[in-house]
py3Dmol code that shows the C-alpha trace and the ligand (Angstrom):
import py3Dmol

protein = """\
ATOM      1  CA  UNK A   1      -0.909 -11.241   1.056  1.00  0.00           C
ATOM      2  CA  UNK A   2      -1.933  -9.461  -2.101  1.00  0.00           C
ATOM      3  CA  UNK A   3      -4.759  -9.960  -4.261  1.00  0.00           C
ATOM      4  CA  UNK A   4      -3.321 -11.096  -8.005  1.00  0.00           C
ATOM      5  CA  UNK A   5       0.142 -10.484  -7.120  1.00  0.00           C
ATOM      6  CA  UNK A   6       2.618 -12.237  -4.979  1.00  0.00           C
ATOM      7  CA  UNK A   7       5.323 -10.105  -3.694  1.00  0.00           C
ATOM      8  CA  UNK A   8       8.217 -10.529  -1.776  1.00  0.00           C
ATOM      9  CA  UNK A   9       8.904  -6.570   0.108  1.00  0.00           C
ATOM     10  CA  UNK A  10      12.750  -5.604  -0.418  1.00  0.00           C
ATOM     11  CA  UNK A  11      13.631  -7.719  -3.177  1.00  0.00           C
ATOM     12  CA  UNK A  12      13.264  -5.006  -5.947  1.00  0.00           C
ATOM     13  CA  UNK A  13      15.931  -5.294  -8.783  1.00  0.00           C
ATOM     14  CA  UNK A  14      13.973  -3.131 -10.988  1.00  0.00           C
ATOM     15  CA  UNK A  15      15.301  -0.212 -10.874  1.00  0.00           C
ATOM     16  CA  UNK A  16      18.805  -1.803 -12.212  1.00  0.00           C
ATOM     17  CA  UNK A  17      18.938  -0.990 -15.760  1.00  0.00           C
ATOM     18  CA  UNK A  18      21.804  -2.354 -16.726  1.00  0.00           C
ATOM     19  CA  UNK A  19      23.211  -1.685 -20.396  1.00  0.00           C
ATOM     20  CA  UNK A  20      26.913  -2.121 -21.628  1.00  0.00           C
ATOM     21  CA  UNK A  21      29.070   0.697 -21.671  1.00  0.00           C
ATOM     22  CA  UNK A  22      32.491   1.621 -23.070  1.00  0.00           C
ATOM     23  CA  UNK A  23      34.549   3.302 -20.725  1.00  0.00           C
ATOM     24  CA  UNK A  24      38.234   4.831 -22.444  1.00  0.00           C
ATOM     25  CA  UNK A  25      41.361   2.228 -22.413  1.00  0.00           C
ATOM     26  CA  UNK A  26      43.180   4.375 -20.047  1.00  0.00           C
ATOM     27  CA  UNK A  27      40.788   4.590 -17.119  1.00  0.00           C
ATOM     28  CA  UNK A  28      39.573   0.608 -17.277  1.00  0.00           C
ATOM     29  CA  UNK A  29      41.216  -0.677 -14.137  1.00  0.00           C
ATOM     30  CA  UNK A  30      39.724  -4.325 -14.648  1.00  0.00           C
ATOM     31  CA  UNK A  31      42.170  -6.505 -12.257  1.00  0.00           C
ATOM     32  CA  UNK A  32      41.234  -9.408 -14.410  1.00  0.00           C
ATOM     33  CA  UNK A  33      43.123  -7.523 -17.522  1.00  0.00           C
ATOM     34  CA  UNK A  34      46.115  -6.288 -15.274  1.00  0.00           C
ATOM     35  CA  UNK A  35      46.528 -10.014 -14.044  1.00  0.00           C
ATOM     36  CA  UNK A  36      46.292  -7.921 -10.396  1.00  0.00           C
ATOM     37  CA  UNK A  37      45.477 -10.008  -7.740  1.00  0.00           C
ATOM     38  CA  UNK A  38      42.729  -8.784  -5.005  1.00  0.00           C
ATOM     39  CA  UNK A  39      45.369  -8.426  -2.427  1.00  0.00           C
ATOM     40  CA  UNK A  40      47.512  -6.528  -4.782  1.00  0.00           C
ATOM     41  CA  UNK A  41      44.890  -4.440  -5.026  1.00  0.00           C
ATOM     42  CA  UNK A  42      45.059  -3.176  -1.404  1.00  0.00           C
ATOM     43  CA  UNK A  43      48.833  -2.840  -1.743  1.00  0.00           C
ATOM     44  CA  UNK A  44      49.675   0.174  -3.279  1.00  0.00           C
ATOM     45  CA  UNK A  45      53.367   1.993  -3.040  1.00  0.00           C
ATOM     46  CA  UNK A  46      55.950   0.345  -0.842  1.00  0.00           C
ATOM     47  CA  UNK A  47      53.672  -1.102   1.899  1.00  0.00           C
ATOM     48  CA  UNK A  48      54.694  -3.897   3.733  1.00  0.00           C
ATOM     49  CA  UNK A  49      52.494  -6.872   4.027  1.00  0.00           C
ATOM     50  CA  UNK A  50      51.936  -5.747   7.873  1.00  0.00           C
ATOM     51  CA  UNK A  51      51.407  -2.126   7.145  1.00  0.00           C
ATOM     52  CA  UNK A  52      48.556  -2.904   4.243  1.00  0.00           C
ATOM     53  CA  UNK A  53      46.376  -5.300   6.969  1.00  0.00           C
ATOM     54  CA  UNK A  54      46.742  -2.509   9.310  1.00  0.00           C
ATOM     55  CA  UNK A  55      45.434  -0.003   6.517  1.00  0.00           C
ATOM     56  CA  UNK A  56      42.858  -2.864   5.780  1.00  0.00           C
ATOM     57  CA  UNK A  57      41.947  -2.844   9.887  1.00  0.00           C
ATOM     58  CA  UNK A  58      41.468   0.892  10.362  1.00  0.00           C
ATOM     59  CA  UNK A  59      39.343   1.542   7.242  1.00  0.00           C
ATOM     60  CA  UNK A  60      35.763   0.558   7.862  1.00  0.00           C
ATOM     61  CA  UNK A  61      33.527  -2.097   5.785  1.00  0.00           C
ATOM     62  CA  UNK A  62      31.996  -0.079   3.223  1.00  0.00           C
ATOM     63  CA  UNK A  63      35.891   1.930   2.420  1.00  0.00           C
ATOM     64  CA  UNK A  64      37.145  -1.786   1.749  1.00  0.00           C
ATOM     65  CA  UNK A  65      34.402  -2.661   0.008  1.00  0.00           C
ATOM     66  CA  UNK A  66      34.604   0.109  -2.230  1.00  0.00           C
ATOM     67  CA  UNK A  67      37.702  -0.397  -3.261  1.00  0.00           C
ATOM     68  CA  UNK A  68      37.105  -4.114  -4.084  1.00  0.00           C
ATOM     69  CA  UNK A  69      34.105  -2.429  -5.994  1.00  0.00           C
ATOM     70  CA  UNK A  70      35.930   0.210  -8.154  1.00  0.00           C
ATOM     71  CA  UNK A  71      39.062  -2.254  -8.905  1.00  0.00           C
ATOM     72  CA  UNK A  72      36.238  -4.982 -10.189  1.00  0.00           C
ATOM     73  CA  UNK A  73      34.793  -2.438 -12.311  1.00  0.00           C
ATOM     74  CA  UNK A  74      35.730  -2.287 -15.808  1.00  0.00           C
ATOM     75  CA  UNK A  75      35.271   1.798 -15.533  1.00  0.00           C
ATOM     76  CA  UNK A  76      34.807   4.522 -13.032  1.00  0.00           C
ATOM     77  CA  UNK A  77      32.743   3.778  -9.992  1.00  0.00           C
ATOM     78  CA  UNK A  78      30.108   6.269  -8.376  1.00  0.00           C
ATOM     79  CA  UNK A  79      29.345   4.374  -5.315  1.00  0.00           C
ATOM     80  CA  UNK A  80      26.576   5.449  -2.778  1.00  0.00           C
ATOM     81  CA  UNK A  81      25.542   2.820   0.649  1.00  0.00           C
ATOM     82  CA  UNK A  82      22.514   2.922   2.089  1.00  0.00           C
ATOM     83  CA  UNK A  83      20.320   1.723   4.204  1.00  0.00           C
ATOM     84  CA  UNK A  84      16.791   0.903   1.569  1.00  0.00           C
ATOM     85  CA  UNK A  85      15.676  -2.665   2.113  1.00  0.00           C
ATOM     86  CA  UNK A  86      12.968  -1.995  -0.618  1.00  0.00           C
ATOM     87  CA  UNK A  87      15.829  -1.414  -2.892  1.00  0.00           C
ATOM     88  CA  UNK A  88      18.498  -2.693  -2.189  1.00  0.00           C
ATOM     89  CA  UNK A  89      20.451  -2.470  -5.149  1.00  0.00           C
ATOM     90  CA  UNK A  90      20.121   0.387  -8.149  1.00  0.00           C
ATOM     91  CA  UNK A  91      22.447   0.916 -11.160  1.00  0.00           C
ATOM     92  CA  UNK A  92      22.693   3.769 -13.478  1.00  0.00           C
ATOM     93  CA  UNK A  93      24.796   4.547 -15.999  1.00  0.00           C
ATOM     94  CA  UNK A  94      26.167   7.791 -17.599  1.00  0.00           C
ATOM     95  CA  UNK A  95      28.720   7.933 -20.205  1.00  0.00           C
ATOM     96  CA  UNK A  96      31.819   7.179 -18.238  1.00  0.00           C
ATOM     97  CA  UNK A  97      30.528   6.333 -15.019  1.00  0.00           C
ATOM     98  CA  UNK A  98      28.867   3.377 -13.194  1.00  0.00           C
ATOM     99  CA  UNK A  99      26.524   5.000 -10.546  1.00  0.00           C
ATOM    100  CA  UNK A 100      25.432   2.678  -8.451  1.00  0.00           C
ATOM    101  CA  UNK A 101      23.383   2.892  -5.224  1.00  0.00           C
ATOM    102  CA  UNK A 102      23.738   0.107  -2.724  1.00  0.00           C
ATOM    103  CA  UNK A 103      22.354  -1.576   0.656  1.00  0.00           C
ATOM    104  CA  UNK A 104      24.855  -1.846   2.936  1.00  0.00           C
ATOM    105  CA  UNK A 105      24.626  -5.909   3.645  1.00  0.00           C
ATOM    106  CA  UNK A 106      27.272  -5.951   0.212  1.00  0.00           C
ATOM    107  CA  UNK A 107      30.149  -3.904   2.364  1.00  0.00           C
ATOM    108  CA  UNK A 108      30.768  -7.428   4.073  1.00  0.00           C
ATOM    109  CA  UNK A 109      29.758  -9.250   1.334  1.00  0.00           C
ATOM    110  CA  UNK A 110      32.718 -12.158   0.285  1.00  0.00           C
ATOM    111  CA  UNK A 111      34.851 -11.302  -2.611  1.00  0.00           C
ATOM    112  CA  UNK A 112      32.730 -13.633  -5.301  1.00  0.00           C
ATOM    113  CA  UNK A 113      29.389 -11.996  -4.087  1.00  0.00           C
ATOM    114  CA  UNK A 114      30.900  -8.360  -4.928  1.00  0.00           C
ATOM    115  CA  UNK A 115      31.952  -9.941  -8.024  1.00  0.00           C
ATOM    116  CA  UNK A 116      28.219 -10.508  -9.370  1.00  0.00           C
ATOM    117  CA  UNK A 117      27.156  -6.643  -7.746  1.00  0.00           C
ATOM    118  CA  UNK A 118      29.689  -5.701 -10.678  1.00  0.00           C
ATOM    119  CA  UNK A 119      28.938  -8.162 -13.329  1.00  0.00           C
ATOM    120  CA  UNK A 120      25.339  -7.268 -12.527  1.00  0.00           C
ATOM    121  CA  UNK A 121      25.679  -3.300 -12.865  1.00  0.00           C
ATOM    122  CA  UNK A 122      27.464  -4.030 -15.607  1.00  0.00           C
ATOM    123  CA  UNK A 123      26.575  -6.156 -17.978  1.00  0.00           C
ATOM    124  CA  UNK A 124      23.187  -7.371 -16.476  1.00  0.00           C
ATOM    125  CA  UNK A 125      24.487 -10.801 -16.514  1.00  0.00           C
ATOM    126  CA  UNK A 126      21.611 -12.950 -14.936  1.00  0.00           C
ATOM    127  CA  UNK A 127      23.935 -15.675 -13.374  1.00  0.00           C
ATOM    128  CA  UNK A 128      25.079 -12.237 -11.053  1.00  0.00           C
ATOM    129  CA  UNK A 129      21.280 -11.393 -10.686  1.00  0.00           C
ATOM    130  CA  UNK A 130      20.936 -14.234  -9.326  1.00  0.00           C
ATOM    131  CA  UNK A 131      23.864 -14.321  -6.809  1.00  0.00           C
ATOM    132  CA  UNK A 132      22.790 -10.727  -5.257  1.00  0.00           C
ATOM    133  CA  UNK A 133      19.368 -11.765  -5.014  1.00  0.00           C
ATOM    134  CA  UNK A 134      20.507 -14.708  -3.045  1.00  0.00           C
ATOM    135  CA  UNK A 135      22.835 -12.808  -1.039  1.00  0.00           C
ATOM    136  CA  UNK A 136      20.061  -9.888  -0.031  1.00  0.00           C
ATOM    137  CA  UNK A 137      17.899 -13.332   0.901  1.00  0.00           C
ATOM    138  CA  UNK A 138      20.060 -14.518   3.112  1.00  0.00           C
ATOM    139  CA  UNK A 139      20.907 -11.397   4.804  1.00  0.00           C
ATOM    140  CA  UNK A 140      17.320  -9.973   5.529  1.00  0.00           C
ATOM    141  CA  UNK A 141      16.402 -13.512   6.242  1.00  0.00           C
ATOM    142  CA  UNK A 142      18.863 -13.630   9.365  1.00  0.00           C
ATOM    143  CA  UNK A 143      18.638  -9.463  10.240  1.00  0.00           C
ATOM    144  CA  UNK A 144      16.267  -8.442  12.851  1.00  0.00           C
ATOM    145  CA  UNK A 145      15.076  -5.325  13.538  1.00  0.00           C
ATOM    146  CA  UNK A 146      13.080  -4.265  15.998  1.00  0.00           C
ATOM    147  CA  UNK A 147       9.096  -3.843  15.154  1.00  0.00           C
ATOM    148  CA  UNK A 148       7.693  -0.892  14.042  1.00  0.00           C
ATOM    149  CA  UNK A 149       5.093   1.103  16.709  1.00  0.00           C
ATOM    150  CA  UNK A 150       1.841  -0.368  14.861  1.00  0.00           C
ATOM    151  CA  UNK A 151      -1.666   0.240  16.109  1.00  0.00           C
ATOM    152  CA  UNK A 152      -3.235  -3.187  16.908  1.00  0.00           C
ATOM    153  CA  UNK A 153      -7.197  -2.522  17.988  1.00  0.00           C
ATOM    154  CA  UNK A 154      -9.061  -0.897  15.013  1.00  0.00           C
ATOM    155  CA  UNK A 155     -12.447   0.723  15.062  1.00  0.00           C
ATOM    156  CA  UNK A 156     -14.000  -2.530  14.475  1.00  0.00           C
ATOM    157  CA  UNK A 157     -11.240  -5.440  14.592  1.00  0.00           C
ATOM    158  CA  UNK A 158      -8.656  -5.821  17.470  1.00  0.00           C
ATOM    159  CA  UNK A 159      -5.679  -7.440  15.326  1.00  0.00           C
ATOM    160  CA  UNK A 160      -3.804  -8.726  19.198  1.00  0.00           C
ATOM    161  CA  UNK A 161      -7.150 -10.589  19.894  1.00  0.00           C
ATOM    162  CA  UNK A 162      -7.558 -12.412  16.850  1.00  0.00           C
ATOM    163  CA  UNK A 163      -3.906 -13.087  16.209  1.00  0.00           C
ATOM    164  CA  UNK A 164      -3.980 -14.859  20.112  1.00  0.00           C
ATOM    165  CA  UNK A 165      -6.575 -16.904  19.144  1.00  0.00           C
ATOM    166  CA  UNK A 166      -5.017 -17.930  15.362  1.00  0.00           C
ATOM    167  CA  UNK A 167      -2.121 -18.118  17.556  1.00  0.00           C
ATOM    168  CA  UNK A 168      -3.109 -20.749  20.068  1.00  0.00           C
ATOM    169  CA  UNK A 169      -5.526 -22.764  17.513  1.00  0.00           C
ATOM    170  CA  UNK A 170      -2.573 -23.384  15.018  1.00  0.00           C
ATOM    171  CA  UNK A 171       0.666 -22.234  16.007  1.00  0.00           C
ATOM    172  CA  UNK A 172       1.218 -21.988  19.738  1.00  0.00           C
ATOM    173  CA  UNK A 173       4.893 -21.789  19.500  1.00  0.00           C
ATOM    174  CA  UNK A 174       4.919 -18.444  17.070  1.00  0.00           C
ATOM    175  CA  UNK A 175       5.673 -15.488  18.171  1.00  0.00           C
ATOM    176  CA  UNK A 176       4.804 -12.250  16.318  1.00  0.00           C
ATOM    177  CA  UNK A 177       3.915  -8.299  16.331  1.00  0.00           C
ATOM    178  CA  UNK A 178       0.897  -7.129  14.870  1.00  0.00           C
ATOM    179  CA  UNK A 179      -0.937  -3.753  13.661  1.00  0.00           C
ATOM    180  CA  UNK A 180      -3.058  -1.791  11.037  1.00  0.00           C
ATOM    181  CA  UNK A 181      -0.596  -0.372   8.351  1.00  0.00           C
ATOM    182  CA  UNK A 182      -0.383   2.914   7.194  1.00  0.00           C
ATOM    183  CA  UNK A 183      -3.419   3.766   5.017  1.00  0.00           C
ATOM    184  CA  UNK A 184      -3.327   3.548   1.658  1.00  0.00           C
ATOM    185  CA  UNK A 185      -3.280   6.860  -0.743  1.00  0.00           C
ATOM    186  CA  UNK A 186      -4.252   4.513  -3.778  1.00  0.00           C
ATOM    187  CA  UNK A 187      -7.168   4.597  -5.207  1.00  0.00           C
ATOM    188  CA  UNK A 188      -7.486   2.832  -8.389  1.00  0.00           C
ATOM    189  CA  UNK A 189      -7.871  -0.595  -6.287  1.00  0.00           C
ATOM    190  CA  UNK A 190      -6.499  -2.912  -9.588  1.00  0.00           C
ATOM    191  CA  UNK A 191      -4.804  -4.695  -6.277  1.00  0.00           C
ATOM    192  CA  UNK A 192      -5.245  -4.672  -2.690  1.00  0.00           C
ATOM    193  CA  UNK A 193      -2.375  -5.982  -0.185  1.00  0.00           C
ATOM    194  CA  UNK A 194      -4.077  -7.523   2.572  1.00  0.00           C
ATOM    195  CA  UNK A 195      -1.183  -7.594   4.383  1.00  0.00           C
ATOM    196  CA  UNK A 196       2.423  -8.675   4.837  1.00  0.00           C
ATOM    197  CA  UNK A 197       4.751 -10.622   7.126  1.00  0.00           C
ATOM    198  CA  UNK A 198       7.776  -8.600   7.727  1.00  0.00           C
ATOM    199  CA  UNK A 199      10.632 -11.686   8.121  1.00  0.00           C
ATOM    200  CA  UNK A 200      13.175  -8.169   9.660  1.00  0.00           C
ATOM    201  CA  UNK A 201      11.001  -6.863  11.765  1.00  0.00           C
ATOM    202  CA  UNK A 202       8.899 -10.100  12.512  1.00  0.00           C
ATOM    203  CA  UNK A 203       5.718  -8.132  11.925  1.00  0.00           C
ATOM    204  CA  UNK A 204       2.499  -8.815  10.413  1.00  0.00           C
ATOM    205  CA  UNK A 205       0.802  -5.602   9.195  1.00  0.00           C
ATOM    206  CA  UNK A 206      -3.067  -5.718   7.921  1.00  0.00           C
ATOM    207  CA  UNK A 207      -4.341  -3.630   5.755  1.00  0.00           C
ATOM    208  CA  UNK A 208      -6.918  -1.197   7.284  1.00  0.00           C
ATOM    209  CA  UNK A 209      -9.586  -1.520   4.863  1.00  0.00           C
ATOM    210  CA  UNK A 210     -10.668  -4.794   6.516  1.00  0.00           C
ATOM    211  CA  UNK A 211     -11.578  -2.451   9.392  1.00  0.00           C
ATOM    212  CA  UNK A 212     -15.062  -2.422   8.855  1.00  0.00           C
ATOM    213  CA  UNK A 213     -17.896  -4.506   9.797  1.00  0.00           C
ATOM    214  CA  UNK A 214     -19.168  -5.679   6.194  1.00  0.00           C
ATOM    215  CA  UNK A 215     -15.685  -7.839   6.196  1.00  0.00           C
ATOM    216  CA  UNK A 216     -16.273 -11.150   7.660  1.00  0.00           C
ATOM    217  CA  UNK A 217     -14.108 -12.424  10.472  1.00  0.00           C
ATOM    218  CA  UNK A 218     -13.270 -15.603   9.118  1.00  0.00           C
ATOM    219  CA  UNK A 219     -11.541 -13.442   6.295  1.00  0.00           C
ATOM    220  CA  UNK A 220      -9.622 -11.231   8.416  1.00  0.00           C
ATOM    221  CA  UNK A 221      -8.454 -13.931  10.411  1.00  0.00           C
ATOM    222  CA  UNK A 222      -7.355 -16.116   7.251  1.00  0.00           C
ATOM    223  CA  UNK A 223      -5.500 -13.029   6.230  1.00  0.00           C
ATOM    224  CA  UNK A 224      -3.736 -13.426   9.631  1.00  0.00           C
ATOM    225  CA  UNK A 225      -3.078 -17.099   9.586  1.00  0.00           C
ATOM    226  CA  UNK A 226      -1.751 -16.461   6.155  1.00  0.00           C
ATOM    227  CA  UNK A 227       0.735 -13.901   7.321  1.00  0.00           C
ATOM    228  CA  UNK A 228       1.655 -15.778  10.512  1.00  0.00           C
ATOM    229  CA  UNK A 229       2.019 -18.923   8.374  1.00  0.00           C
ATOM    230  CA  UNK A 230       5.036 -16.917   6.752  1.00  0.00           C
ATOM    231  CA  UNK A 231       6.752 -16.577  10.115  1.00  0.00           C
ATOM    232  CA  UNK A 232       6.556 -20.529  10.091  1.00  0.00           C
ATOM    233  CA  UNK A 233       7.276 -21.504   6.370  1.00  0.00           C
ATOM    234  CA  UNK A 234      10.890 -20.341   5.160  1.00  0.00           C
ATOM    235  CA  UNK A 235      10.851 -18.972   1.702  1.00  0.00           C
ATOM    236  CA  UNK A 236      12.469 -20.825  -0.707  1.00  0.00           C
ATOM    237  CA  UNK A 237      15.216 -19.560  -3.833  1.00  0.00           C
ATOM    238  CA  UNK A 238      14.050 -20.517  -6.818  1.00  0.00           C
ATOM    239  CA  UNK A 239      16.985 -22.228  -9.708  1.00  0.00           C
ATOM    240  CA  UNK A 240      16.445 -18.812 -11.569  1.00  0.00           C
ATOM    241  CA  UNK A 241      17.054 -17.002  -8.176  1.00  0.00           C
ATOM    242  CA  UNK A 242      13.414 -15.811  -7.829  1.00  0.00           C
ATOM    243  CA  UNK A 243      12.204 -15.933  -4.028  1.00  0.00           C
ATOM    244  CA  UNK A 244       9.047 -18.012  -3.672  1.00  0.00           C
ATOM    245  CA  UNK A 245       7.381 -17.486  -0.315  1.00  0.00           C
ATOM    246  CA  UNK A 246       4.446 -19.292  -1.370  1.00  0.00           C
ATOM    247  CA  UNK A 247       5.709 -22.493  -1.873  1.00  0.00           C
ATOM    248  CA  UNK A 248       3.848 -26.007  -2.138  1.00  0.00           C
ATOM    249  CA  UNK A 249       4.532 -26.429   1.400  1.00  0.00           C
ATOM    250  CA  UNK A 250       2.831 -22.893   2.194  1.00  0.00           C
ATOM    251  CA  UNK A 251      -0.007 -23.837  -0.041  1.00  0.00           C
ATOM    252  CA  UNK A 252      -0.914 -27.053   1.791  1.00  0.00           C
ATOM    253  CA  UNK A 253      -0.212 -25.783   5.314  1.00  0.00           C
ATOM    254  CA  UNK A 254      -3.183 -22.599   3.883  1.00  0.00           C
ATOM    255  CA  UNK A 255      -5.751 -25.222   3.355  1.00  0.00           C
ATOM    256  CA  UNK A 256      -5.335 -26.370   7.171  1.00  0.00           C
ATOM    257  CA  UNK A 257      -7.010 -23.208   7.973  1.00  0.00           C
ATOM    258  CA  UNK A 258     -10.941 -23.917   8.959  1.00  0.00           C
ATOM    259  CA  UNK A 259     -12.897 -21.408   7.372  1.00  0.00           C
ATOM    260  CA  UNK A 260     -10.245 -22.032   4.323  1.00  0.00           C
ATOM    261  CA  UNK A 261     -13.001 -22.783   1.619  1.00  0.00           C
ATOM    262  CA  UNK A 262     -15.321 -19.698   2.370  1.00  0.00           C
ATOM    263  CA  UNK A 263     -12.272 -17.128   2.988  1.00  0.00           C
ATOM    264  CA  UNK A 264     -11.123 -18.175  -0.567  1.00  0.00           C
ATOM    265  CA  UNK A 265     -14.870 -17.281  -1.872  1.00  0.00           C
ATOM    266  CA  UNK A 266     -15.130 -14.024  -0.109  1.00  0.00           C
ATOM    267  CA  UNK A 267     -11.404 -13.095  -2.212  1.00  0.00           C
ATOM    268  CA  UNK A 268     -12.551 -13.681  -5.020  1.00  0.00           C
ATOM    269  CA  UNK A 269     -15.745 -10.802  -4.301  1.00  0.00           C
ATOM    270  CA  UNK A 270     -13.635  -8.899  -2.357  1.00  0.00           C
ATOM    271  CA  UNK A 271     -12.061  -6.489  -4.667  1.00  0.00           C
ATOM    272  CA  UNK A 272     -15.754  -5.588  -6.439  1.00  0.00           C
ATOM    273  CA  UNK A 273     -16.765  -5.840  -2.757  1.00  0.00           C
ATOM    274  CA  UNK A 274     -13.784  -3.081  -1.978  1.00  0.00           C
ATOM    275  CA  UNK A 275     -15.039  -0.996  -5.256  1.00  0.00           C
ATOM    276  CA  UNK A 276     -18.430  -0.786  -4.609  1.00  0.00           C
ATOM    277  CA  UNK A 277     -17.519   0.453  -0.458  1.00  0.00           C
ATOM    278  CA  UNK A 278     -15.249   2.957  -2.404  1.00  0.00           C
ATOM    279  CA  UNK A 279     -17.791   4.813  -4.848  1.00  0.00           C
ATOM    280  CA  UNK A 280     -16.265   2.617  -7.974  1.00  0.00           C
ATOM    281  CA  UNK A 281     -18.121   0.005 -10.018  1.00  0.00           C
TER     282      UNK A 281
END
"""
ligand_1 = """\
1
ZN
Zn 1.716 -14.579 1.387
"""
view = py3Dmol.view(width=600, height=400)
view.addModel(protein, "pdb")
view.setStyle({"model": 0}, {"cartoon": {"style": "trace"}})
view.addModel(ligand_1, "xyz")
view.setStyle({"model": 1}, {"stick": {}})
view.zoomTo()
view.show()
């Protein structure tokens, strides 16, 4: 949960900059001006039919995937996977060349989803946007990953204490890891994330500067319920392709929390509350 600013963690598109580029006649290998098909694509020389799926079979996702990705492109591909969740996706473009850097879910990605990672590097076309968005939903939605090693007691607040209790007052069937995040190096406090569900790792992580005694439990533990409300409530895909994970749904479920009317007042003091703790006014 932050203060002022909802975020959803790995969906970052920002760093795409995406800006139309001419790339010479002779190296555009658009299929869609060749009249190539996509299997033509994979047929090159005097292959048989039988000898191409075996080449298809012994070359790995992200090889077959690349070369989907460099015949869709209208010029020369520099392609790099990874393994980033926070950005999954990243575009840059020199004067020839498409560089783009890209999560690993797209190397088994279906043909028309690859189709929108290059209409999206390319011409920033926000119908693409949209599709990869979707697609990096779905995937991190249904990925798990095992938790991270978090600590849970603090030097004032044991998080596995309080989320058994939120756990057995309002959702006895959930399920999920919990611990103190990293600390912070920012300073400036214009926001504070109070913490965040982790859908891939089903972990809630709380930020440790509720660690201290002058935060009231009723607000650490509606920071919780918040979180572990997230492991209950799906998030939802916007028609523009935005994720909302604090949907109408979420909102009304939030108000079944007790203390709900005093945890909201303490927010509203806590980041002068935060300031003054921190030597800033
Ligand atoms: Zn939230």
């Amino acid at each position: 949960m932050r203060l002022y600013r909802a975020q959803f963690g790995f969906v970052n598109l920002d760093s795409a900059n995406p800006c139309q580029i001419e790339a010479p006649r002779s190296e555009r290998r658009c299929p869609a001006q060749s009249g190539q098909g996509e299997e033509e694509r994979f047929g090159e020389g005097a292959a048989s039919p039988n000898s191409q799926k075996q080449i298809a079979r012994d070359r790995n996702p992200e090889e077959i995937a690349s070369i989907k990705l460099a015949a869709l492109c209208p010029c020369p591909l520099d392609l790099a996977w990874h393994d980033n969740r926070t950005s999954f996706f990243s575009c840059r473009k020199s004067r020839l060349k498409i560089h783009l850097r890209l999560h690993r879910l797209f190397a088994k990605a279906p043909s028309p989803v690859l189709e929108a990672v290059v209409g999206y590097a390319v011409k920033g076309d926000k119908r693409s946007g949209t599709v990869v968005r979707q697609m990096a939903h779905l995937y991190f939605s249904k990925e798990k990953a095992k938790p991270d090693p978090l600590e849970e007691k603090g030097e004032v607040y044991d998080l596995g204490e309080i989320r058994d209790r939120i756990k057995e007052r309002y959702f006895p069937t959930v399920d999920v890891s919990i611990g103190w995040s990293a600390r912070s190096r920012a300073k400036a406090f214009r926001c504070i994330t109070f913490g965040s569900y982790d859908r891939h790792r089903n972990q809630v992580r709380i930020n440790p500067l509720l660690d201290n005694a002058d935060v009231p439990l009723f607000f650490l533990e509606f920071i919780v319920y918040h979180e572990m409300l997230h492991a209950v409530c799906p998030a939802s895909i916007d028609a523009r392709g935005a994720v909302r994970c604090h949907t109408p749904e979420f909102r009304r479920m939030e108000k079944q929390f007790a203390e709900y009317g005093q945890a909201k007042e303490w927010e509203k003091k806590s980041l002068q509350f935060f300031r003054r703790a921190h030597g800033r006014s």
